[in-house]
Each structure stands twice: as C-alpha cells, then as structure tokens.
N, C-alpha and C positions, 0 to 999 in steps of 0.2 A: 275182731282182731284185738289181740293184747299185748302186752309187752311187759317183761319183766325184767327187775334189775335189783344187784345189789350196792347198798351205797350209804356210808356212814352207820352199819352194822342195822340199818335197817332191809327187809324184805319188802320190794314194793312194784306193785301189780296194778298196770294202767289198763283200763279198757279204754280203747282208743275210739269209735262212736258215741259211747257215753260221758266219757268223761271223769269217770269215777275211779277213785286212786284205794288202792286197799294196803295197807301194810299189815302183811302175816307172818308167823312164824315160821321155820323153818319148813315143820314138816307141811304144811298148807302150800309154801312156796314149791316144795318137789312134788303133790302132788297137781298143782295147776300146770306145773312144766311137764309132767307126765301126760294130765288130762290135752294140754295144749299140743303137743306131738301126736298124741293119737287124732285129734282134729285135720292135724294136715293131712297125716298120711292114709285116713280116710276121704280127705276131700269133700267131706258133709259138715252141717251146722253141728254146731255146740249142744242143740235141743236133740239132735241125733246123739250121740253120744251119751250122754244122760238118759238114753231112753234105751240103749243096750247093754242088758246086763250082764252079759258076758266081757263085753271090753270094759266094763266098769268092775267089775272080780279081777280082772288080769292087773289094771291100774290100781283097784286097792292092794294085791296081793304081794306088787311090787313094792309100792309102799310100805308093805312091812318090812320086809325083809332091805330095805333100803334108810330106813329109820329105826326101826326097833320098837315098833309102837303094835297097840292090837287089832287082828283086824275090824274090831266095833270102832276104832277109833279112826282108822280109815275110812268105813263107811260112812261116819258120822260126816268125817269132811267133805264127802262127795258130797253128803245130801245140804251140806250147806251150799257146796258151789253150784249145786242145781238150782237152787234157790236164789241165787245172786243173777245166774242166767236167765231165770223167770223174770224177775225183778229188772232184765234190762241194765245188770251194773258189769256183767261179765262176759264177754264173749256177745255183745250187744251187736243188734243189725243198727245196719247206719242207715239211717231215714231219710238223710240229705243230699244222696248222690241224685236220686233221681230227678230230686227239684233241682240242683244245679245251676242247669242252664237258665230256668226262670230267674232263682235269686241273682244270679249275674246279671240278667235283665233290666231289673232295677237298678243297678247303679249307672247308671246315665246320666241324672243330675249334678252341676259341679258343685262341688262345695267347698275349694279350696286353692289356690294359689300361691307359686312361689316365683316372688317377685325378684331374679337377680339385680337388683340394683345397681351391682358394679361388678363388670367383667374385668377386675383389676382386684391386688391385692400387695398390701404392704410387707407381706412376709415369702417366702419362696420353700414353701413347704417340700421334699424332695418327692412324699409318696403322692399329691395330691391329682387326687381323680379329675380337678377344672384345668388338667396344664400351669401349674403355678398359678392358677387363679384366672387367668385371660381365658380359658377354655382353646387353648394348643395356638394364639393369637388372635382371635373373633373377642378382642378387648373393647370396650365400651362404659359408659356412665348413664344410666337411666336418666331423663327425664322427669322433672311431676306431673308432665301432661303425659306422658307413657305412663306414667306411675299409677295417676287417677283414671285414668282410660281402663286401664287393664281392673281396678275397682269396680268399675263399671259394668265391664265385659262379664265379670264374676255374677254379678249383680241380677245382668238380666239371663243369664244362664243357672243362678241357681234356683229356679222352680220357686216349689212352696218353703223350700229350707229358710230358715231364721238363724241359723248361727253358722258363719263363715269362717275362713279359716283365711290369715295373708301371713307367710314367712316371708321376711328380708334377709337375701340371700347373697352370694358374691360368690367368686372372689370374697371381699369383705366390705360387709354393709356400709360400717363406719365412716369407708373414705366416700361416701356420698349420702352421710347423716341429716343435714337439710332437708335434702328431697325426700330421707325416710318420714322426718317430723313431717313434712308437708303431705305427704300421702296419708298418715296417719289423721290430720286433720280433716284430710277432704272425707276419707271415711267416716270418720264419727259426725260427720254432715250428714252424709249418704244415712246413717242408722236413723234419723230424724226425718227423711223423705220417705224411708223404702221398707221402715219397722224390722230390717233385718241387724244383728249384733256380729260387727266383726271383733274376731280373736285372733293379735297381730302377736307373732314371735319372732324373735332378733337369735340370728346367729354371727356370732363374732371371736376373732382372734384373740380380742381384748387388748390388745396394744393402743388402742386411739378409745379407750374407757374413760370419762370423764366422771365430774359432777354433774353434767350436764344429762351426758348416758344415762347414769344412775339417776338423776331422777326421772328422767321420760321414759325408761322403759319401767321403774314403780309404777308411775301413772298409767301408763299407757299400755305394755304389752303383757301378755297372758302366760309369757312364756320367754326364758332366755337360754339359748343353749351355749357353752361357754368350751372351747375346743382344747385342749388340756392334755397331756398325755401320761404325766402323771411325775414319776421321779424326775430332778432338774435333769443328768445323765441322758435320760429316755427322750423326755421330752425337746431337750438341745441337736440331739444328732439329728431330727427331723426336721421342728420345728423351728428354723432359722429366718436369719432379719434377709433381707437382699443382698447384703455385704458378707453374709455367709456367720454370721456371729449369735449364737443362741438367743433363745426369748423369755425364760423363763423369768426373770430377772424384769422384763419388761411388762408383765404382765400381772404375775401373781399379788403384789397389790391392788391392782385393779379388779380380780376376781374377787380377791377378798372381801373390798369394798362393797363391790357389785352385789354380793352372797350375802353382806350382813345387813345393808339396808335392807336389803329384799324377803329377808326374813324377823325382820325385826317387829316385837310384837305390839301391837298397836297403831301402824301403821295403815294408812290409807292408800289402799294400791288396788288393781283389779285384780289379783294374783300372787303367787309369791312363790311360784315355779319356778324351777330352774333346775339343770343337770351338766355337770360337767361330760364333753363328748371328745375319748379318746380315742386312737387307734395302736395299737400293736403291731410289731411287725417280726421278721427272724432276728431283730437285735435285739429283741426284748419279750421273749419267748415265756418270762419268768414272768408277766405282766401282773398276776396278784400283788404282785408287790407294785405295781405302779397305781395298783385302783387303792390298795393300802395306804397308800402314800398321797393320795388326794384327801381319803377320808381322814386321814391324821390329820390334813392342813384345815380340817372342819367344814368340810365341802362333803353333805349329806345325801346330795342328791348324784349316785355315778352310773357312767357309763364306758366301755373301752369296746371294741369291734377290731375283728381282723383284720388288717389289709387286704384288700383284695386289687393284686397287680399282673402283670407277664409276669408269668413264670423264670423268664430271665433275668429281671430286677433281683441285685444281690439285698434287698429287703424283702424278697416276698418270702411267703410261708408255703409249706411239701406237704404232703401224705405223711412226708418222714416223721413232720412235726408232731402230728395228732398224738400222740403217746403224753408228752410233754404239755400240749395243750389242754389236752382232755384231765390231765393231773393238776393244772395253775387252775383251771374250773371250781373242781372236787376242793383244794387247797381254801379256794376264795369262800367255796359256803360256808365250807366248817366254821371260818373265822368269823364270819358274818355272824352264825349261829354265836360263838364265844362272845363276840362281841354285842349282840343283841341280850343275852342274857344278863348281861353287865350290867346293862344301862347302854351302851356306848353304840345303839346300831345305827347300822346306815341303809342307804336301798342304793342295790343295781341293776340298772335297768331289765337286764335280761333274765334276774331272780324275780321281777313281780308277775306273780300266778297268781288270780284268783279265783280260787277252785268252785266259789259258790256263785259265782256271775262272769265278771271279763268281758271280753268282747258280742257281741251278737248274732249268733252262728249266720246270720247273715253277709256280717262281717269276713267270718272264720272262712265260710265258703269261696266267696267271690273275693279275697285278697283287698290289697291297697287301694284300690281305685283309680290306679294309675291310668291316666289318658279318658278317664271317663268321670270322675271326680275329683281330680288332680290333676293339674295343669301345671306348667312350669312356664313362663315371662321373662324374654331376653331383655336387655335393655334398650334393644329396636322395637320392641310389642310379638315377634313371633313366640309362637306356643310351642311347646314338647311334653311328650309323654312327664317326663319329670327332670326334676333337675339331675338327674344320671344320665339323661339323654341330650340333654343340650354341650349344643357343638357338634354331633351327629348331624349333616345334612339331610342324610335319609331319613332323619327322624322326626321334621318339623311338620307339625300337622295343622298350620294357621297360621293367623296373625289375630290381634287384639281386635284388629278394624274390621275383618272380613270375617272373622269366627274361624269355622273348622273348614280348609279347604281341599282336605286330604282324608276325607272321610276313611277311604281303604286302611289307609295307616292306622288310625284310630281302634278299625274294624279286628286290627291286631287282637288287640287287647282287650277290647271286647265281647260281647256273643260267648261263644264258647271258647270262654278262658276262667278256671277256675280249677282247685286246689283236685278234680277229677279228671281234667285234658295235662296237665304236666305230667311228663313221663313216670316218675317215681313218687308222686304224692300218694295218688292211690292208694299206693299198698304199705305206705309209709304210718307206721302207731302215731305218728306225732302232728300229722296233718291239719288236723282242728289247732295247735296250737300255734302253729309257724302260720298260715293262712295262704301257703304254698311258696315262700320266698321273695324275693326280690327279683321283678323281673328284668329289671335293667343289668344284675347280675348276670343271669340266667343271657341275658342276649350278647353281653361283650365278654363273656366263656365260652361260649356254645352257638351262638348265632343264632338262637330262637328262643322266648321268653318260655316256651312249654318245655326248654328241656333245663334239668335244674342243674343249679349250681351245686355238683356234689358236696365239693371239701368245706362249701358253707353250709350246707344240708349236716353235713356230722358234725360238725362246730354246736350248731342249734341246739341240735337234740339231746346234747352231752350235757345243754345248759339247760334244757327242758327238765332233765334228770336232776339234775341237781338242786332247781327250782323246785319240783316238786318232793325231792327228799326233806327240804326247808320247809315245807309246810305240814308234812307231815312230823316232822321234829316238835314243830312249834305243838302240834296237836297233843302231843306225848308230853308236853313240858306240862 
C-alpha cells in the first residue's frame, strides 16, 4: 500500500509497510498514480504488474501523452519504480501483520502508572474530559500510603524492566503537592532497594506554581506537561477560575518561570522537558495562531489536540470543520518551516517524525499499552485501563491491594488487539505511524476500542502529511 500527496509544491510518496517517503517530480508522481490504479483494479501484487508488459506499455503510453515526455523516458521511470519494489521501498509487503498477535503478546508487563492524586481541581474547565476535575463527582485526595502503595504495586509488576514510568495526575496535582513530594521520595528509596529508575512527570494547570514547584520538579521530574491553550482570548473562554473569571493572567508567569529555570543552561536537573498541552475547540478553529502565540511567548516545546466531546456541546468540532482544520495544519508547517529557517524554530508535538528510527515497530504494532502496561490509580488505589477511563465503573479492573481482579476486562485490550483487529487500521497508509489510535477514544464514540475514532483518524493523518512534508523540506534545504 501507498499513499500519495501533494503539499507545499512538493510531490510525495509513502509506502506505508516500509516506511519510506519518496518525493518526485511530477511526471514520476502521475506515473505511480497510474501504476497504483492499475494495482487495484487488477487486485494482484505490485511485483505482478512490473512483470506484465502489456499493462506496463499502456501505463507508459499514457504517460506520454499525459505529460509530454518520451516514451524512453517513461520506460526509464517504470524501470526505476520496479526497482524501488524489489528493494522493498515501494508497494512493500507488510511483514508485521502476521506476527501481530505475538508482538501484542508481549506487552503484559507494567511499566507505567498514572497516579491521580486529586479528584479535585482549582479551575472549572468547560470542555474537561474529568467532569471539572472530580470525575462527574467520584471527588477525592490521594493518600502517601495510597501513593506509595501503588509504587509498589508497579514495582512488583514490572518484571525485568528498569525504567518506570509515574505521572501525577488530577484534577490538579498541586492541590495535594505534599503527598506528590512524599511519593516522590519513597520512590527514589524504592530505586535503592529494587535497582529499578523511576521517571516521574507533573501535569498541571499552573495556577498553584511556585518556587517551591520549580524547584522540585528541576530536581526531581523527568517531564512537566504545562495545560495552555494558547491566545489569552482562546485560552479565557475555556479555561476559567470557579468564579467563572479567566486564567491566563494567573498562570503565565508561572509558566514562564517554570520554562526558564527548566531550560536554563547549566543547570542540575534530571531532565529539562517540558511541552505545553493545548486543546482546540469550534471557538478556535483558527488554532495556528494559538500554537503561534505560545511559541512567541518562548515556550519551545507545543502541543494543541482537538476536542473530543458530544456532538451536541456548542464547543465541539464536525466533519463540517475538516476543511478548515485540515488548512490551520498545512498553515502551521509552513511557518514552522519559515521559522526554523530563521533561527527561530520550535517543535510540535504532532510534527516530530523520525523517518530513520522512532518508535519500535513493536511499539507501532501493539499500540499504547493501555491496561496491560499502563495503568491508571484512583485516589482510593482502584486501577483502569487509563486515565480516560477512570470514573467509568465498568471499567475498573483492580485495586492496588488485590492486583487485577477483572482479568476479562483487561482481556479487552489485550490478546488480539492491535493496529490489524481495529476496523479501519488495516487498510489505513498511515497505521505504522498513528499505532492504531486512542483507545479510550474509540470506546466513548463508538463503544468498542476496535472500532476507530474516525473524525480523529482524519485529524492524524492530515498531520502525518504534513509532518512528513517537513522532513522532506528539511532534506531539500
């Protein structure tokens, strides 16, 4: 399978088992859409097609007379794209389907937990997936012995793995910061007993950011993700205090803060990650300019994600919008590209592709790891597939004390679940790179993790497009 596109005057040609991105010139582009049409409509391999010389005279012959070129020079293209098909870069078999179910297999070991610490939150966000943060009323405050417990639990469920993974989660961490320091502490005990290395990351509102913050999460976390929406405008109409009165104002020095110690150079920290994490919605359809407008305020590291609500929420996003979205995309690389040529770039999240490594097609195969190395920790000790799924009763599969007591549940998302049992992955060019979506998406759309989240599936791919048009730019530069 391939997939072609056009996009910032370049031509460009994915083979989607392999991996490999080609950008060609025009007439190479009409001749792989030619050669690619005669593929389906024979319903044989690629290596078939190249091997009959009749449909390969009709496809160069069109070629001419659809270009203006001669036919040695048509010829000549075939014999290169046969060559790219030998070579496994074009019209490639996919190796992976078969193993599958195995690689899914293996991921059974946990490696990772999300600790909500507080089923509460300082701010009253309108689109927010936790119910205003309490999770629809199931409100609570973690524990250090829940806290450390659930360290524990990690501990003796992650096998042979050495590097673990704890998010502090809410609602909003901050309003029960103590017990994060103290969890924090009992871990890097635990690193000293058990030789394994936890990597803790803080997500927060940033309203309750201090000195104190900034320094312990320099010291201490691997990662800070910082909730942002971007324009004051934007960011005001959603993100509001409980009294109903914007945040911006409350916040953006504290980001700031947060951003410059944490990349400040000579510094002794374990890390110096961080990303701002936005959301967009139908009031802010133009959203380039809202990731614009973080990277102006010198915040390097972005990110902005669709809303995903009912359909009857006058914030949510349509089919209708895709036009518009799929152009604030297209809009945001170019600039990236201008502005990277500058001096002046920045990275968002959904732009980093990297074409000669990335993830592990182990990885790519079997998805997130949701419910089988991803856990999510209420502030009682119960477990869920992930923090999208908590507050879901039918979706609690444990407690910290007892382990997994809902094996069936689990059994979901495990076994045969992978980027070849979702309805549209399959046959989707883009599958290796998405790692078959969100499945807690896919279940509060749809009511089954295997069936996909479309209008997020064409969001993806749009950016998949555009991420890979940016690398190939860079490659031309």
């Amino acid at each position: 399978m391939i997939h072609l596109y056009k996009l910032n005057g370049f031509n460009i040609v994915v083979d989607a088992a392999s991996g490999a991105v080609h950008s060609v010139d025009d007439v190479a582009f009409d001749i792989i859409e030619k050669c690619d049409a005669a593929i389906s409509e024979k319903s044989a391999g690629a290596k078939d097609l190249f091997g009959d010389t009749k449909a390969l005279e009709k496809i160069a012959s069109d070629a001419v007379l659809a270009n203006g070129i001669s036919h040695d020079d048509a010829v000549e293209t075939l014999e290169d794209l046969a060559e790219l098909c030998e070579a496994g870069q074009l019209w490639s078999e996919d190796p992976f389907e078969a193993a599958a179910d195995e690689i899914k297999l293996k991921q059974s070991v946990l490696k990772a937990i999300c600790l909500h610490v507080a089923h509460g939150c300082n701010m009253d966000c309108e689109y927010c997936f936790a119910g205003k943060g309490d999770y629809s009323g199931k409100s609570g405050i973690m524990s250090a012995e829940v806290g450390k417990r659930a360290l524990d639990y990690l501990v003796e469920n992650s096998g042979s793995r050495r590097h673990l993974e704890v998010d502090f989660f809410g609602g909003e961490p901050l309003i029960n910061w103590d017990v994060c320091k103290e969890i924090v502490a009992y871990g890097r005990e635990l690193e000293k007993k058990t030789d394994k290395i936890f990597n803790f990351t803080l997500t927060t509102n940033g309203v309750l950011i201090d000195e104190d913050v900034i320094e312990f999460t320099d010291r201490e976390m691997g990662n800070v993700v910082l909730s942002m929406d971007g324009r004051r405008e934007t960011h005001d109409r959603m993100r509001h205090s409980k009294s109903g009165e914007g945040t911006y104002d409350a916040i953006m020095d504290n980001f700031k803060a947060l951003v410059e110690s944490r990349t400040e150079e000579g510094a002794e920290r374990r890390s110096s990650e961080y990303y701002m994490r936005g959301t967009y919605t139908a009031y802010n359809k133009d959203f380039c300019a809202d990731v614009l407008a973080m990277a102006d305020l010198g915040f390097r590291e972005t990110s902005i994600e669709p809303v995903v609500a009912d359909p009857s929420a006058p914030y949510a996003l349509s089919e209708d919008d895709l036009p518009k979205l799929y152009e604030e995309y297209e809009k945001l690389a170019l600039e990236m590209l201008k502005r990277e040529k500058a001096g002046e770039g920045f990275n968002f999240y959904h732009y980093t592709v990297d074409l000669t490594g990335g993830p592990c097609i182990y990885k790519r195969v079997a998805g997130c790891g949701v419910a089988t190395e991803y856990l999510a920790v209420t502030p009682t000790g119960d477990l869920y597939p992930c923090h999208q799924f908590v507050g879901d009763d039918d979706m609690i599969v444990g407690n910290i004390y007892e382990g997994i007591t809902k094996p069936e549940t689990v059994d979901i998302f495990a076994g045969a679940n992978n980027i070849y049992t979702r309805d549209k992955c399959k046959d989707c060019w883009a599958r290796l790179y998405c790692a078959g979506g969100c499945a807690a998406n896919n279940y509060h759309s749809n009511g089954d993790i295997n069936k996909v989240y479309e209008f997020g599936c064409k969001l993806h791919r749009k950016r998949i497009e555009c991420a890979l048009m940016m690398a190939v730019a860079r490659e031309e530069w």
